[in-house]
C-alpha positions in Angstrom: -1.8 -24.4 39.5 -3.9 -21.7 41.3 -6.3 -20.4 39.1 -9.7 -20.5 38.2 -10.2 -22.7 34.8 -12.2 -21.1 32.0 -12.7 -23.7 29.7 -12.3 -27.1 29.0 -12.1 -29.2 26.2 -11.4 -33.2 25.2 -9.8 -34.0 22.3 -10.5 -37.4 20.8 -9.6 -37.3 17.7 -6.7 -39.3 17.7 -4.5 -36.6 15.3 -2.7 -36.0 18.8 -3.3 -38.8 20.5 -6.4 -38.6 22.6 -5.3 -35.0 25.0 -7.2 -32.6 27.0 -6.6 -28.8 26.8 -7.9 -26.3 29.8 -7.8 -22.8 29.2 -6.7 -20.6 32.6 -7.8 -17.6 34.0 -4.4 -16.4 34.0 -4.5 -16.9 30.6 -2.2 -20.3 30.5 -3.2 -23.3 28.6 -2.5 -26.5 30.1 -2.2 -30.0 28.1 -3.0 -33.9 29.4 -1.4 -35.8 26.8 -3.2 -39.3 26.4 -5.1 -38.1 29.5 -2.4 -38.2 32.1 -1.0 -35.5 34.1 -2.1 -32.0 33.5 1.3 -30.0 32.5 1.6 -26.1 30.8 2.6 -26.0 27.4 3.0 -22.5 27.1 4.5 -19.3 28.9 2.2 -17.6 27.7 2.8 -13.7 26.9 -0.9 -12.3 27.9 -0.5 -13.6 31.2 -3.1 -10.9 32.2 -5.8 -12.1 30.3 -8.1 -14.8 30.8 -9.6 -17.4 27.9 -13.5 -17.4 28.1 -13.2 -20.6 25.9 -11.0 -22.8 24.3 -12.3 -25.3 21.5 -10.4 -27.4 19.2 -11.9 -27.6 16.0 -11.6 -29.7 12.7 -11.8 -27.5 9.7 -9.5 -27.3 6.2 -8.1 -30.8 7.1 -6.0 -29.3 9.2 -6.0 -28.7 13.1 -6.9 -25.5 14.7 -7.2 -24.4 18.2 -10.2 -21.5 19.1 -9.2 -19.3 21.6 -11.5 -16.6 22.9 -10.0 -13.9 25.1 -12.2 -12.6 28.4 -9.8 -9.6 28.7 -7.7 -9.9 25.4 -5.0 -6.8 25.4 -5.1 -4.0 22.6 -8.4 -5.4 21.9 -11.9 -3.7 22.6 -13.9 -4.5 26.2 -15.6 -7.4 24.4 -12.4 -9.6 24.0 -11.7 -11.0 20.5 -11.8 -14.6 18.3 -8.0 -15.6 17.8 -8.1 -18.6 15.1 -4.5 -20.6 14.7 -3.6 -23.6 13.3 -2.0 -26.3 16.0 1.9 -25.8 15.0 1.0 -22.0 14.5 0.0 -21.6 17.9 3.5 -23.7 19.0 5.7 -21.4 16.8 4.7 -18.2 17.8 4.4 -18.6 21.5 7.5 -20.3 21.4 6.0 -23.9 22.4 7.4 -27.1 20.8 5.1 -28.0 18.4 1.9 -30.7 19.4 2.7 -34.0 18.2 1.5 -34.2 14.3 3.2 -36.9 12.8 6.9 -35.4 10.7 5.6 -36.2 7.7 2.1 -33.7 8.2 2.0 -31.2 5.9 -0.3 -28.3 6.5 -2.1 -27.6 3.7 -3.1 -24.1 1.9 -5.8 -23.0 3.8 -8.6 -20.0 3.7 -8.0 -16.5 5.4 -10.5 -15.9 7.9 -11.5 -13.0 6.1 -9.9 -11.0 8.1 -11.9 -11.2 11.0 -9.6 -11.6 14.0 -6.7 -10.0 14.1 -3.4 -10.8 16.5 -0.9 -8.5 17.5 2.1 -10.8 16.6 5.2 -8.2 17.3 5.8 -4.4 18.3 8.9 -2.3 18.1 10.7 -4.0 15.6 9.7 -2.2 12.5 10.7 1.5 13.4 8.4 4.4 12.0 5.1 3.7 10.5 4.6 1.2 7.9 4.0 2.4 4.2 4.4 -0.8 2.4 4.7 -4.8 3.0 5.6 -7.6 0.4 6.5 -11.0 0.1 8.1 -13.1 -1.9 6.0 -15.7 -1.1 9.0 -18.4 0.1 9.3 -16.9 3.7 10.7 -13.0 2.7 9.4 -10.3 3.6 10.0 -6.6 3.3 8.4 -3.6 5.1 9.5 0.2 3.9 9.3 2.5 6.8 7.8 6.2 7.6 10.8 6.6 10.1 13.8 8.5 7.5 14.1 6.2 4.8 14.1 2.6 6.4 13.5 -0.7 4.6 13.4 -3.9 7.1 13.9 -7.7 5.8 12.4 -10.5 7.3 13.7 -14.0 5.8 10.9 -16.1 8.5 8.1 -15.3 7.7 8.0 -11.7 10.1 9.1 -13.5 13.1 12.2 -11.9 13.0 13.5 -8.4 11.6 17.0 -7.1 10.2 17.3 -3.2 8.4 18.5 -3.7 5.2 18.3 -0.2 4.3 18.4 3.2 6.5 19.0 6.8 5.1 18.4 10.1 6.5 18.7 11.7 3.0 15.4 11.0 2.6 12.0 11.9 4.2 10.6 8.3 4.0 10.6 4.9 2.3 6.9 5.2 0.2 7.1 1.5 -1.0 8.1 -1.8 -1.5 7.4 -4.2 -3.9 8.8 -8.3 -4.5 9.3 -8.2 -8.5 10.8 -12.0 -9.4 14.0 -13.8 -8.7 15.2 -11.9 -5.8 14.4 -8.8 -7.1 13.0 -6.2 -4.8 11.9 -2.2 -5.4 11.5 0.3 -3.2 10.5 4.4 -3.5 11.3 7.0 -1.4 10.1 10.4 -0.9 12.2 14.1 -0.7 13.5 13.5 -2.5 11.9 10.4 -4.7 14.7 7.5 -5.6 14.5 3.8 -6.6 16.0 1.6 -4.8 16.8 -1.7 -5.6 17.5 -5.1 -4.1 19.0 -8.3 -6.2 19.7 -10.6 -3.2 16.5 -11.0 -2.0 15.9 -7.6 0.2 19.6 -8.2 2.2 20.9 -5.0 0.0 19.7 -2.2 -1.6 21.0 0.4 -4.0 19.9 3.3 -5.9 18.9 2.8 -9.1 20.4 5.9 -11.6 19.2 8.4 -14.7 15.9 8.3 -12.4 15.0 10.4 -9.5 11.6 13.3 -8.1 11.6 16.0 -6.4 9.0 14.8 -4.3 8.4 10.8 -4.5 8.1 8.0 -6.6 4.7 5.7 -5.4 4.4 1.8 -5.3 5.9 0.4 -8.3 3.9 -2.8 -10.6 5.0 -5.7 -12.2 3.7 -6.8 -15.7 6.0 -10.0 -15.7 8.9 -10.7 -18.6 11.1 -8.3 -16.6 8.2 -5.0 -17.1 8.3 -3.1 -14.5 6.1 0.7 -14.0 6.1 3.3 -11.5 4.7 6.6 -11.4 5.9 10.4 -10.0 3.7 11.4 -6.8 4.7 14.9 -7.3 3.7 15.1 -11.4 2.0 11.5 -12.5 4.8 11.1 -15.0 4.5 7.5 -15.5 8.2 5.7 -16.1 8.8 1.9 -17.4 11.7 -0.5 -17.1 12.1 -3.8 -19.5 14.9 -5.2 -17.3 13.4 -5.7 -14.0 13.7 -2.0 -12.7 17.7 -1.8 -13.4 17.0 1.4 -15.7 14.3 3.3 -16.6 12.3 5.8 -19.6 9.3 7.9 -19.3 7.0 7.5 -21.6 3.8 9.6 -20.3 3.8 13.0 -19.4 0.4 13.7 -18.5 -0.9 18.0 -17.7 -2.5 20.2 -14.6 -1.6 17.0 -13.0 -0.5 17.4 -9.5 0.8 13.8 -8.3 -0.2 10.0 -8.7 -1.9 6.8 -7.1 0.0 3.7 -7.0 0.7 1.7 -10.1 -1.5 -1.7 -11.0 -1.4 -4.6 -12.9 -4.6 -6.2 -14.5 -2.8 -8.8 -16.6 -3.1 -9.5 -20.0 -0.9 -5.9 -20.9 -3.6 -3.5 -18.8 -2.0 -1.7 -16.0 -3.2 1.4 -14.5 -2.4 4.9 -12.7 -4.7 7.3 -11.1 -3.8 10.7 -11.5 -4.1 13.7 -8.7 -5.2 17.3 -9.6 -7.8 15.7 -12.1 -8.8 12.6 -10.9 -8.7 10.8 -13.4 -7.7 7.6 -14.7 -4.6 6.8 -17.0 -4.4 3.1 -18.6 -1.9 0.9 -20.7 -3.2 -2.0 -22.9 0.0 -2.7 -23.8 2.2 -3.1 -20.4 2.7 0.5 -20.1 4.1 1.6 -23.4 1.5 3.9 -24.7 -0.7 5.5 -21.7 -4.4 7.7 -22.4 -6.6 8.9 -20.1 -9.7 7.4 -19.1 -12.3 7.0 -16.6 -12.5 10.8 -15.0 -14.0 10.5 -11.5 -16.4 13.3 -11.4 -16.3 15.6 -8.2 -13.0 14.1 -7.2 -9.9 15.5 -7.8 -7.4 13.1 -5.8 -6.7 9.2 -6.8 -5.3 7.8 -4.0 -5.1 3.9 -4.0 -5.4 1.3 -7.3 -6.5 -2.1 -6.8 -7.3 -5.1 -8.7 -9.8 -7.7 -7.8 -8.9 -10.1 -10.6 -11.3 -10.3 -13.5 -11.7 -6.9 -14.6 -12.5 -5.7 -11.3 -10.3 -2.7 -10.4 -10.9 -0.9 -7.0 -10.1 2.8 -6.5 -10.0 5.3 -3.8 -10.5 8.9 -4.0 -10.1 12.5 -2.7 -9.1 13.6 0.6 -12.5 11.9 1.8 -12.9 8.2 2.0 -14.8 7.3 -1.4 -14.3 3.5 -2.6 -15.2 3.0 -6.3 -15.8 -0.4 -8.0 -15.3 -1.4 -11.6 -15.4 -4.7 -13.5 -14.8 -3.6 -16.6 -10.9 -2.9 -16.1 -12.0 0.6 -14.9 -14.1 1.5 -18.2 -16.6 2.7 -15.9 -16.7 2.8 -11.9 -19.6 3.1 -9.4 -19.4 4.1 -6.1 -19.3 1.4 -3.3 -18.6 3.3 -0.1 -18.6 6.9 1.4 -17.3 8.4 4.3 -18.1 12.0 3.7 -16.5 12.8 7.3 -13.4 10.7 7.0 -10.1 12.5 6.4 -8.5 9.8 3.9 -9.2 6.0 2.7 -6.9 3.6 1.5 -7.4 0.6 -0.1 -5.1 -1.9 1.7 -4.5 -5.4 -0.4 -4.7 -6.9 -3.6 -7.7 -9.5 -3.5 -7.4 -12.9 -1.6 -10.3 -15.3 -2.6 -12.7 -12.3 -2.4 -11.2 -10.7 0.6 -10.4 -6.9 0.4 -9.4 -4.7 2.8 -9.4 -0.8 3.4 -8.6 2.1 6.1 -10.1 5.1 6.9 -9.8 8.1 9.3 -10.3 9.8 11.5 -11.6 8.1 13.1 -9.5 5.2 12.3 -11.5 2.3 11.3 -10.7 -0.5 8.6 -13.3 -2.1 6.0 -13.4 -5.3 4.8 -15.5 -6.8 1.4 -15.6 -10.4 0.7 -17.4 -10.4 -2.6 -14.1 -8.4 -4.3 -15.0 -4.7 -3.2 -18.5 -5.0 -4.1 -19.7 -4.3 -0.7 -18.5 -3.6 2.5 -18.4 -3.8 6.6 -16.7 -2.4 9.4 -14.2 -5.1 11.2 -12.3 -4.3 14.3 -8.4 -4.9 14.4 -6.4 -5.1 17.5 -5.8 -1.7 17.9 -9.1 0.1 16.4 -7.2 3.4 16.9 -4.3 3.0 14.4 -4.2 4.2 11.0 -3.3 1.1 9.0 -1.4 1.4 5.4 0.1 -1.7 4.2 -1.1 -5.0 4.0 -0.4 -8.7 2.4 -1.2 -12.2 2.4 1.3 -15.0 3.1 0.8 -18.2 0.7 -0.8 -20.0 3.8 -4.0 -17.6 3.7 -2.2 -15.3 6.8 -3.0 -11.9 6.3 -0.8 -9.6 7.9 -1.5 -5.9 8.7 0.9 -2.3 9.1 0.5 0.1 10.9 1.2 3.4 9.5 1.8 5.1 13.1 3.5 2.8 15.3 5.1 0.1 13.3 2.4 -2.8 14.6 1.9 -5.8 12.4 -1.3 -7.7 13.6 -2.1 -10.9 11.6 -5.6 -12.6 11.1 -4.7 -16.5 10.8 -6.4 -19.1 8.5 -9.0 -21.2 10.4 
């Protein structure tokens, strides 16, 4: 092979039988396997760049490879960290898998926080992304900017199929996993529900329900309960029977449009309300609604969150403003302000601390790993892309939308 080796490194651990892995400045990494013959074990797909260092590493009882780009691409002039477990870094690069016994089973292992990101697939998901879920068994489903489009993925996001594609409507606003196969989606211009019984591979409408404008991200109380909320009015609508029909039962006034709806368990759920930014809350999973918390000086809710144990996080106005509460939003303080951002959205539900939010322009995501309490700025993959959707896999992968281009970058556990 004619190129210059970055990096080096001897594994003795005896997990895959005594090998040395070198790390190319073409960006190949080559394998000895019990110290014999050098031979690639990947084609790799950033054959441009180079690996400053590779370093296997021992961590979560599990094996993980360290890669560090020199010249990493979509990534800033300083290169970035990609973390992967062993068989992860097989599967995705299309490599047989290193030689862990057939009977290894990976174990659940920690997110890196969200840290390093990887640009796993592009073109796929048509349209920007505006909402990611999984069922937490290998489906997931991505609603689309691009007319109303809802793509299915049944491996994990290796691969994509569209399950759903309209041109009556504007754009697919949502989608959310509810139990047992059950999937909903919103659209917007007008706002439907659409539904999915076999696991995302269908959808239909959902009747006796519709907006003039759009329906937002949908919540699940659990025992079939299911809530969503108008973006165009902040009527607030339930379903007992796993979103199959529907009945208001909130009309709020001088309201203008809605947040997303959230679940805090135990019967509290939660909308925030546009045109008086303020909050509406259920103690009862959603069948009698008041208002609440009023977020002085802001008149937009944008994004609900919950944190787990009474923490709720909110977003607000056309400015990024992140509020914290850990009272199930009795009270909020704010947490971070971006006076000369033009919107902020709080990405994901809480992982073992980790929360994530966008913000633009320009576009720049946050992360907090004390459950929105505090925050710092993290680089993705592509810095420049306005990022809308997020969710985490059951094995601590945290994957990432784009809501311009249809990217999904993941950050892998370590």
């Amino acid at each position: 092979m004619k190129a210059k080796f970055g990096a080096i490194v001897v594994n003795g651990s005896g997990k895959l039988g005594g090998q040395v892995f070198q790390g190319s400045s073409t960006g190949s990494v080559l394998r000895s396997k019990r110290f014999n013959v050098n031979t690639p074990v990947n084609a790799n797909p950033y054959a441009r760049s180079s690996f400053r260092s590779l370093v296997i590493s021992w961590r979560f009882l599990s094996d993980s490879i360290r890669l560090i780009w020199k010249n990493a691409p979509n990534s800033n002039n300083n290169g970035f960290k990609y973390y992967i477990s062993v068989n992860q870094f097989a599967f995705i690069h299309g490599l047989r898998p290193f030689d862990l016994p057939p009977s290894y089973v990976l174990p659940r292992k920690q997110p890196n926080s969200g840290s390093y990101f990887v640009n796993d697939f592009t073109g796929t998901i048509t349209g920007g992304i505006t909402g990611l879920d999984t069922d937490n068994k290998g489906t997931l489903c991505a609603s689309s900017g691009s007319t109303s489009r809802i793509q299915t993925s049944h491996n994990s996001g290796k691969s994509w199929t569209n399950s759903f594609l309209s041109a009556s409507y504007s754009n697919a606003q949502s989608v959310v996993f509810i139990e047992n196969n059950i999937w909903l989606a919103t659209t917007q211009s007008p706002g439907v529900i659409l539904r999915s019984i076999d696991n995302g591979d269908s959808w239909s409408i959902v009747s006796g329900i519709s907006d003039t404008g759009m329906f937002k991200a949908p919540a699940y109380l659990g025992n079939g309960i299911c809530i969503v909320s108008s973006g165009s009015n902040g009527k607030i609508y339930r379903s007992i029977d796993y979103g199959a029909t529907w009945s208001l039962v909130f009309t709020p006034s001088s309201v203008t449009g809605s947040s997303n709806c959230v679940n805090m368990f135990g019967g509290n759920c939660a909308v925030g309300l546009k045109g008086t930014g303020q909050l509406a809350y259920s103690r009862d999973y959603g069948l009698t609604w008041s208002l609440g918390f009023l977020f002085t000086g802001n008149t937009t809710v944008n994004y609900l969150r919950y944190a787990g144990n009474g923490r709720l996080l909110a977003s607000t106005d056309t400015k990024a403003k992140f509020w914290y509460s850990s009272d199930y939003g009795q009270s909020f303080k704010v947490v971070l302000d971006l006076p000369t951002a033009s919107f902020g959205w709080l990405l994901t539900p809480c992982f073992n601390g980790v929360v994530l939010a966008s913000a633009g322009a320009p576009y720049v995501v946050y992360r907090s790993i004390d459950y929105g309490l505090t925050w710092s700025l993290i680089n993705p993959i592509q810095p420049g892309t306005a990022y809308r959707a997020c969710v985490w896999l059951p094995d601590g992968t945290l994957k990432l939308g784009s809501n311009a281009n249809g990217y999904i970058v993941s950050s892998y556990p370590t």
